[in-house]
C-alpha positions as CSV (number, residue, x, y, z in Angstrom):
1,X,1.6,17.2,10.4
2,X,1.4,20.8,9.4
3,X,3.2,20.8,6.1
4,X,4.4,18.8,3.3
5,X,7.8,19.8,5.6
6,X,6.6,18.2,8.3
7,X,5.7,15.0,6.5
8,X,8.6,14.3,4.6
9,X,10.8,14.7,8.0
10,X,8.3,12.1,9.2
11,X,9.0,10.1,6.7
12,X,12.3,10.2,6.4
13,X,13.6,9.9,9.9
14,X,10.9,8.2,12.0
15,X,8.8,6.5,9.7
16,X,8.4,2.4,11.1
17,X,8.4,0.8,7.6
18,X,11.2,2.0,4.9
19,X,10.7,1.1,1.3
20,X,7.5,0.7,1.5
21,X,6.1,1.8,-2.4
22,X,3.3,4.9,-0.9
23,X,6.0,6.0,1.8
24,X,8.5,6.6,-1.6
25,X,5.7,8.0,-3.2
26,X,4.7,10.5,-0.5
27,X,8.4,11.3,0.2
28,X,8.7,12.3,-3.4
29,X,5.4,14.0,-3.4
30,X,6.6,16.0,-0.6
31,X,10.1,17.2,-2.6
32,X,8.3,18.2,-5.4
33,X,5.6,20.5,-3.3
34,X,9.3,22.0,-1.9
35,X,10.2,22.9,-5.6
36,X,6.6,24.0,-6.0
37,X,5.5,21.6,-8.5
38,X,2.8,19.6,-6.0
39,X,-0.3,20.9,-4.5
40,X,-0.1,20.4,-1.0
41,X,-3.6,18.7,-0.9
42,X,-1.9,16.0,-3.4
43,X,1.2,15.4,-0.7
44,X,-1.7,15.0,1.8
45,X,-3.3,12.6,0.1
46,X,-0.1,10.5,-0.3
47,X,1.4,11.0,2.9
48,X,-2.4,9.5,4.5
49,X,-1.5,6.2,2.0
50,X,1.5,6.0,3.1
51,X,0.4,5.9,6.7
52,X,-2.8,3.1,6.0
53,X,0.7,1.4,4.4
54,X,3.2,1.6,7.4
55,X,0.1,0.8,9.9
56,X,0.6,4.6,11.3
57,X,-2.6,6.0,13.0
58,X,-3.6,9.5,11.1
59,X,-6.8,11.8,12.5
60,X,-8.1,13.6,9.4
61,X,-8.8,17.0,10.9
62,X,-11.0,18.5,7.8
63,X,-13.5,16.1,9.4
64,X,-13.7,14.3,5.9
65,X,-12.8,10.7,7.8
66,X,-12.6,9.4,11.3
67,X,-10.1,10.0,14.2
68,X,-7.9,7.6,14.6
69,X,-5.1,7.9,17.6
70,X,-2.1,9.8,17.5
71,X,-2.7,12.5,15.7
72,X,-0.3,12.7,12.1
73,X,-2.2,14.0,9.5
């Protein structure tokens, strides 16, 4: 992903598990950065939980964590 943008179209229209309690979380996480009331590092952090939640790969490019396939994140 590039953006809190990006994520939240992720996880809106082609995320593999829906109602899932970190993929609500990130989604709204991702509206509130839109209205500028979330840090973008924050969405990040939820959008990755919601990921290890839905069983989607995610390679952490700030090197913090290890690649994982198909690159999200």
């Amino acid at each position: 992903m590039r953006s809190p943008r990006d994520a939240l179209y992720a996880l809106v229209s082609d995320w593999p598990v829906n109602a899932g309690v970190h993929q609500q979380r990130a989604i709204d996480f991702c509206r509130a950065w839109l209205a500028g009331r979330m840090p973008a590092e924050t969405v990040r952090q939820a959008f990755i939980l919601a990921a290890l939640e839905a069983g989607v790969a995610i390679n952490d490019d700030d090197g913090a964590g290890s690649s994982v396939g198909n690159p999200l994140v």
